[in-house]
C-alpha positions in Angstrom: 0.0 0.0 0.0 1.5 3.1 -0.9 1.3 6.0 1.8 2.2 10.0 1.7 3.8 9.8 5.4 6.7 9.2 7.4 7.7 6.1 8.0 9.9 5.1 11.3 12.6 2.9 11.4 14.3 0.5 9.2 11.4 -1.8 8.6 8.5 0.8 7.6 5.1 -0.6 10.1 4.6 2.4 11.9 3.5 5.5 9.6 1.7 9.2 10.1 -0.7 10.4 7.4 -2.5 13.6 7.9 -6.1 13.2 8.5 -5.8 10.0 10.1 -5.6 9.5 13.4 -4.9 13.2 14.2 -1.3 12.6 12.2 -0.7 10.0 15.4 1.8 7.0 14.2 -0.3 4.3 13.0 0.5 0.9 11.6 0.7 1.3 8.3 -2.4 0.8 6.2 -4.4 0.9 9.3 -5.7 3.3 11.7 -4.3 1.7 14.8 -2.2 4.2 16.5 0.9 3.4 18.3 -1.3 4.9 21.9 -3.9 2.6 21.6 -1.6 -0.4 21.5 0.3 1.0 24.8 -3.2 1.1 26.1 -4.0 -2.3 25.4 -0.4 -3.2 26.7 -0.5 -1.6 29.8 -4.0 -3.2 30.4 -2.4 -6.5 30.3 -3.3 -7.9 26.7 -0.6 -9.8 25.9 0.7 -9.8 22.1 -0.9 -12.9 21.2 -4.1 -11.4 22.4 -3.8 -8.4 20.7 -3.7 -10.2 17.4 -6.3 -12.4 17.9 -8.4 -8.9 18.2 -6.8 -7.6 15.7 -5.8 -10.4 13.4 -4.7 -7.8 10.6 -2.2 -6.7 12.4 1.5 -8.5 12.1 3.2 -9.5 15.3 6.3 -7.6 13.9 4.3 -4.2 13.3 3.0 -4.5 17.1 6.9 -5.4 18.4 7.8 -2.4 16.5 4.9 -0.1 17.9 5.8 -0.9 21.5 9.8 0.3 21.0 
C-alpha cells in the first residue's frame, strides 16, 4: 500500500498520514495508533491477544509499535 507519510525505522510498520488519526503514528495501512496499542499493553493484553483482536495486524508491526 503506498502511503504520503513518514515512515519510522528500518522496517516501515509504523507511519503518520494527515487526517488519520490526528497525524498519530499508526501501523501502516491501518488506523491503529501506536497509543492505543500501549493502552491495550498496559491493560495486560498480551501480544498474542492483541492479534487475535486484531488479526490484521502482524506480530512484527506490534513489536515495533511498542519500542
Amino acid at each position: 500500500m503506498a502511503s504520503n507519510g513518514t515512515n519510522y525505522g528500518p522496517t516501515p510498520l509504523i507511519e503518520t498520514r494527515e487526517g488519520v488519526c490526528g497525524g498519530e503514528p499508526v501501523v501502516v495501512g491501518t488506523r491503529v495508533s501506536v497509543s492505543h496499542l500501549f493502552t491495550l499493553r498496559a491493560l495486560g493484553w498480551s501480544l498474542e491477544t492483541i492479534q487475535k483482536e486484531y488479526g490484521h495486524l502482524s506480530r512484527k508491526a506490534i513489536e515495533q509499535a511498542w519500542l
